[in-house]
N, C-alpha and C positions, 0 to 999 in steps of 0.2 A: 504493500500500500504506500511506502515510503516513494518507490518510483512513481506509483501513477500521482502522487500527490504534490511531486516535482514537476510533472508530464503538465499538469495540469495549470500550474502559475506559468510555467514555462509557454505553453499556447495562448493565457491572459495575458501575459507581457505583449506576446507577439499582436496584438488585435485581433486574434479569433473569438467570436460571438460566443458567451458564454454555455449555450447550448452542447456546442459542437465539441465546445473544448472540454466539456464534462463525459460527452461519449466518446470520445477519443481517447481521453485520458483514461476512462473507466475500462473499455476495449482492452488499453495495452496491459491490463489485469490477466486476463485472460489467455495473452499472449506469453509471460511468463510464469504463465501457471496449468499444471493439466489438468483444464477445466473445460467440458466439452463448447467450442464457440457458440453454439444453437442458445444457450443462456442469455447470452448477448440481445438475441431477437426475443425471447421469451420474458427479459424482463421489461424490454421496452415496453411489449403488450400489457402484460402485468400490471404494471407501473400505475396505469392508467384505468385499470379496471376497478376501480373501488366507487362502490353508492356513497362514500361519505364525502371527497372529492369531488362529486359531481355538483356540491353545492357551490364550489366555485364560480365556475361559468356563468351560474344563474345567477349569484347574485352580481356577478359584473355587467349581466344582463341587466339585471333588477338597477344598477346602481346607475347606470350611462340610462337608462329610461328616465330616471328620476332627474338627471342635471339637464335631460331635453325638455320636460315637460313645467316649467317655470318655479320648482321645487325650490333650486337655487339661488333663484333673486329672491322671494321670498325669504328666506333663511339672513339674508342682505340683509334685507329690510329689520329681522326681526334682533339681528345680532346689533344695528346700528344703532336700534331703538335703547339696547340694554346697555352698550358701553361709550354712545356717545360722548358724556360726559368726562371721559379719561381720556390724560394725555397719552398721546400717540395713536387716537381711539381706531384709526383705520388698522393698525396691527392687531388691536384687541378683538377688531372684527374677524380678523384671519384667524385666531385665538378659539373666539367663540361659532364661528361658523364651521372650524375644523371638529369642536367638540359636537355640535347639531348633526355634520354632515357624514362624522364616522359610523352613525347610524345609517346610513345610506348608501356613499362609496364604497367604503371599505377596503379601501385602497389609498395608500398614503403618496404613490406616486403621482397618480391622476387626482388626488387633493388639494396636491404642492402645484401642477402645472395650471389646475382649473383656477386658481387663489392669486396666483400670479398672473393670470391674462384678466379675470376680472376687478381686483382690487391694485396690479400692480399699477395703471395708468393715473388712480385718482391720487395715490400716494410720489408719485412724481410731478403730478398737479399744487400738489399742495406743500413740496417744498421737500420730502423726505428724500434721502440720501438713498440712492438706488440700491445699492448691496444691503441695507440695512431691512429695506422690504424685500429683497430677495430672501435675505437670512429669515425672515419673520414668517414670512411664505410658506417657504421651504421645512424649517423647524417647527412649525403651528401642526401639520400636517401628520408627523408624527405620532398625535392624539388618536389618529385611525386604525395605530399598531393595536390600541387596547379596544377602542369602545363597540363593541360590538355592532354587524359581523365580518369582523377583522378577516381579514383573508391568511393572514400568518396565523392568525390562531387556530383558523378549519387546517390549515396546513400542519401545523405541529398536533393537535388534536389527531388526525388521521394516521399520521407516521408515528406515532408514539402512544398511538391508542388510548387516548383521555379524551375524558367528555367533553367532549364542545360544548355543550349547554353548559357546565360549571365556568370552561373557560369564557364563552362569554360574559355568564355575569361578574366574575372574577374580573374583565377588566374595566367595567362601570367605575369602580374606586381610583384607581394609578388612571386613566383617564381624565376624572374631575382635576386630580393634584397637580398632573401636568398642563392640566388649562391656567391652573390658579399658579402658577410656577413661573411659568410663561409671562402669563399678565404681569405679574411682581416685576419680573424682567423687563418687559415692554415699557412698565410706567415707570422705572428706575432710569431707564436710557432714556424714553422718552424727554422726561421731564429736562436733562442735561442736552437734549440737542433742540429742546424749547419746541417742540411738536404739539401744540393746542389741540385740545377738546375741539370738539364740534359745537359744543354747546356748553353753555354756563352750569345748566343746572341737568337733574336729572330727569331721566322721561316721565311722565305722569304715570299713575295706573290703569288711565284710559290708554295712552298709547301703549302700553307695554302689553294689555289684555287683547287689544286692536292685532296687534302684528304678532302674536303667537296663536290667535284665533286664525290668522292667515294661512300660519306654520303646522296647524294643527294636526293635519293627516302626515306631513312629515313627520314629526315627531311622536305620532301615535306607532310608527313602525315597529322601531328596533322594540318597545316596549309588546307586542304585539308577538313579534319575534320572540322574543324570550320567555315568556308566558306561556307561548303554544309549545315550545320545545321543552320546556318544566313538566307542565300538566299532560306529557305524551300526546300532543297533538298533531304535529307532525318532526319529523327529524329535521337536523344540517340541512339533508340536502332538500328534503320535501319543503322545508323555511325557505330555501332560496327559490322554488318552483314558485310558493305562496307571494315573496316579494315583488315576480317580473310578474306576476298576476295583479298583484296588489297595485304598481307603478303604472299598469296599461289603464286601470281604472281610473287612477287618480287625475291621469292623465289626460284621457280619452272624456271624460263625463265628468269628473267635476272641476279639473282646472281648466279643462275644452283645452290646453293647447298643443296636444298629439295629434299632429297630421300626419296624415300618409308621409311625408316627404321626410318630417323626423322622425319615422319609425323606421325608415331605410334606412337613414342617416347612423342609428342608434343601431341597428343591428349592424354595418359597415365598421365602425367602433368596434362593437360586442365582440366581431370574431377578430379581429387585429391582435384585441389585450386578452382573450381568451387562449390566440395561438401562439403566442409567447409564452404564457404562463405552462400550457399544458404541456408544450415541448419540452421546458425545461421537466417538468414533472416524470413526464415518460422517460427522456432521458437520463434523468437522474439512477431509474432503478438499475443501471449497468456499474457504476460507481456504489451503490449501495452493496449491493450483491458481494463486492470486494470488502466490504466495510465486513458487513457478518463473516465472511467467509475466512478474513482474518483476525478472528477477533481481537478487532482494535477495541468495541467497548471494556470489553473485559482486560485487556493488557494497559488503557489509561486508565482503569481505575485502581488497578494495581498499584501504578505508578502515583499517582495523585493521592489515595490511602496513605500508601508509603510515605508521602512529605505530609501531609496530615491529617488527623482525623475530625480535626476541627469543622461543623458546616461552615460557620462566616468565614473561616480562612478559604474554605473551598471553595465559596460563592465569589468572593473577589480574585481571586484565579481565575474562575471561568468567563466573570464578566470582563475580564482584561481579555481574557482568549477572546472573547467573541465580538468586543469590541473592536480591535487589532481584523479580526475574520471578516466583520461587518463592514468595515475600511478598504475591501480589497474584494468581497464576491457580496453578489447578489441578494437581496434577502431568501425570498425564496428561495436558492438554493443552499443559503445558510439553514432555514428550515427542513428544508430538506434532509441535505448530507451531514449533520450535525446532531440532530435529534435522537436518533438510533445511537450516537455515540455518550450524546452528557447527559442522556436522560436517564440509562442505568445508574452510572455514575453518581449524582446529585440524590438519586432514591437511595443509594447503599449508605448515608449520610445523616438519611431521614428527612430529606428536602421533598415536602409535596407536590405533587407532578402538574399541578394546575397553579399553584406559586410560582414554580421554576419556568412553566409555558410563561408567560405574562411577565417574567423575569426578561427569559432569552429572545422574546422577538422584542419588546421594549426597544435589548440593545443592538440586535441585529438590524432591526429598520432604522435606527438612528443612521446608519451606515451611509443611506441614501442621501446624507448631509453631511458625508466627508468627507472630504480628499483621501486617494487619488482617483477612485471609480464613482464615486456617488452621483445616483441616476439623475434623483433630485438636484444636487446642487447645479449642476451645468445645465436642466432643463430652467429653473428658475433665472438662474446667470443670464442664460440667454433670453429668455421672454423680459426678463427685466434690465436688459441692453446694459449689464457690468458684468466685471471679470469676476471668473469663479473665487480667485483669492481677495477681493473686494469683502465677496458676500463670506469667505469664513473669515477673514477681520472682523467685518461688525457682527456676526452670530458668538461671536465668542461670552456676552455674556448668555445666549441663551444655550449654550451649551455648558455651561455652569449650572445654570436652572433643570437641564434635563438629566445633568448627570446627578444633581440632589434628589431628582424624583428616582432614578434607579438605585439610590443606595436604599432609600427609604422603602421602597418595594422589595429590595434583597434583605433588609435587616426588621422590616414591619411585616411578616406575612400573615399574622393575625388580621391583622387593616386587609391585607388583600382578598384572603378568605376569608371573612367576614360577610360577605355577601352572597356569595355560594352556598355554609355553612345556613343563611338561615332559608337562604330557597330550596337548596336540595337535603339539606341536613349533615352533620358533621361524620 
């Protein structure tokens, strides 16, 4: 595994598509090993065959329905209503519309690039420092790693065989703290680069009642969602069927503005971000297969045991691994190829498997905000016309803020499971 794990940086350096370099690399497994090559094809297929998995697609269905059909300015509206009155309040809007809208994306990549094309133009309107809303954009968007339904979370949920239903609601909490984190951050900087409110005072409770009665089928979702998959009403994946149902509705009949033309639009999207995702997925299981076959979990936990038995010593070990990991590959395939590896591990410690999911993708999708692969950062950079080292200069305080929300989720897992604990029971 040592070679294919070289093989593998070794094609990332070179600019091969993270897909390819995962089956190629995983491939030359097979090649120095006598393992019959037909695995090779068998796991691709595999890979892909799983009912729980399939909640993916649909809800990126469900989620690109939802930013066609006026969901998203609404959300505008309703976030503008709540934080107008703080400085910097257009960041606080990225803030709060990242925390509304991970209930509906579910996707931190497509949250960072949607946030940047709609809020980036008014925040260089109005005087803010380009990279500084790149960084805000970009880092706000992170909140979609937790709040259900997270796409990293059905993905470590699937590969590691934990309940989705616990992990969503598991990330409602680390969710809220990294909104409130953020904001801290936002109105700390703000105030020092003299970034005004919108407004003097606060909204009334007319307006505040006004524009969340707007929001109000949006935000019935995610709660919708988690309820039905508690009380056995439908699974993962059946939740994600019920969302691109639920979006065509909201869409079609009561916000009237799904037309034919955006629903082509929206399925044109759907299979773009669907076929990236699921390739890497398929491909992955040819590097996986290497992974059990040498047992690397069981040889790092040796190893790791070995230097200590302490969990907080462990947990900041891994978070350094995976932040370092997160820096350099993909989320998803950090969910992926990684899961089967520190998820025995972290259990042999007595670290709960729905604490440590909502742990590792927290710091794995940060990743998307850091040099030198981060998908995020150069998609935001670019829509917000500054250089990607611009935008991690001025992120650096909200990378302070993010990394106090992950010590607090590694060292409070009570706070974490606390919410799980009283929906499904301890």
């Amino acid at each position: 595994m040592l070679t294919v794990v070289i093989v593998f940086f070794a094609l990332l350096i070179l600019g091969m598509p993270v897909a390819f370099a995962i089956g190629i690399s995983g491939a030359t497994f097979f090649f120095t090993n006598d393992v019959p090559y037909s695995i090779v094809v068998q796991k691709v297929v595999s890979g892909t065959q799983s009912f729980t998995l399939l909640a993916i697609p649909l809800f990126i269905f469900a989620g690109n329905l939802m930013n066609h059909t006026g969901i998203t300015s609404r959300m505008i509206k309703l976030s503008n209503v709540l934080v107008g009155h703080m400085h910097g309040h257009i960041g606080q809007v990225s803030i709060v519309m990242s925390t509304l809208m991970g209930g509906v994306s579910g996707s931190a990549n497509a949250d960072a690039a949607m946030e940047s094309r709609i809020l980036g133009p008014d925040m260089v309107k109005r005087g803010y420092s380009r990279g500084w809303g790149a960084a805000i954009n970009g880092l706000s968007s992170l909140i979609t790693a937790t709040i259900p339904p997270s796409m990293g979370l059905i993905i470590y949920g699937s590969v590691g065989e934990v309940s989705i239903g616990r992990l969503f609601v598991a990330g409602i909490v680390p969710g809220i703290i990294m909104a409130i984190a953020l904001m801290i951050a936002v109105d700390v900087s703000a105030k020092k680069r003299n970034y005004k409110p919108e407004r003097t005072n606060r909204a009334s409770f007319g307006e505040i009642a006004k524009a969340f009665a707007d929001c109000i089928w949006a935000l019935l979702f995610p709660v919708i969602l988690i309820v039905g998959i508690r009380f056995g009403l439908m699974t993962p994946s059946e939740a994600g069927a019920f969302a691109a149902f639920y979006a065509i509705i909201v869409g079609a009949f009561i916000h009237k503005e799904l037309t034919l033309k955006t629903f082509i639009q929206t399925l044109k999207d759907s299979v773009r971000d669907i076929g990236v995702i699921m390739l890497i997925v398929a491909i992955s299981g040819i590097f996986g297969y290497g992974i059990v076959f040498d047992r690397v979990p069981q040889t790092l936990a040796s190893l790791l045991v070995g230097i200590t038995s302490s969990k907080e010593i462990m947990l900041l070990i891994i978070i350094l691994f995976l932040i370092i990991a997160g820096m350099f590959v993909e989320t998803t395939v950090c969910a992926l190829l990684l899961t089967p590896i520190l998820l025995p591990i972290v259990t042999s410690v007595g670290v709960d498997p729905v604490h440590f999911g909502v742990l590792m993708m927290t710091v794995v999708t940060a990743g998307i905000m850091t040099p030198p692969v981060g998908i995020a950062l150069y998609t935001v950079s670019d829509i917000m016309d500054c250089t990607p080292e611009e935008t991690v200069k001025e992120a650096i305080p909200f990378y302070i803020a993010i990394l106090a929300v992950v010590l607090i989720i590694a060292f409070f897992p009570d706070l974490i499971l606390l919410l799980p604990n009283l929906v499904y029971g301890s």
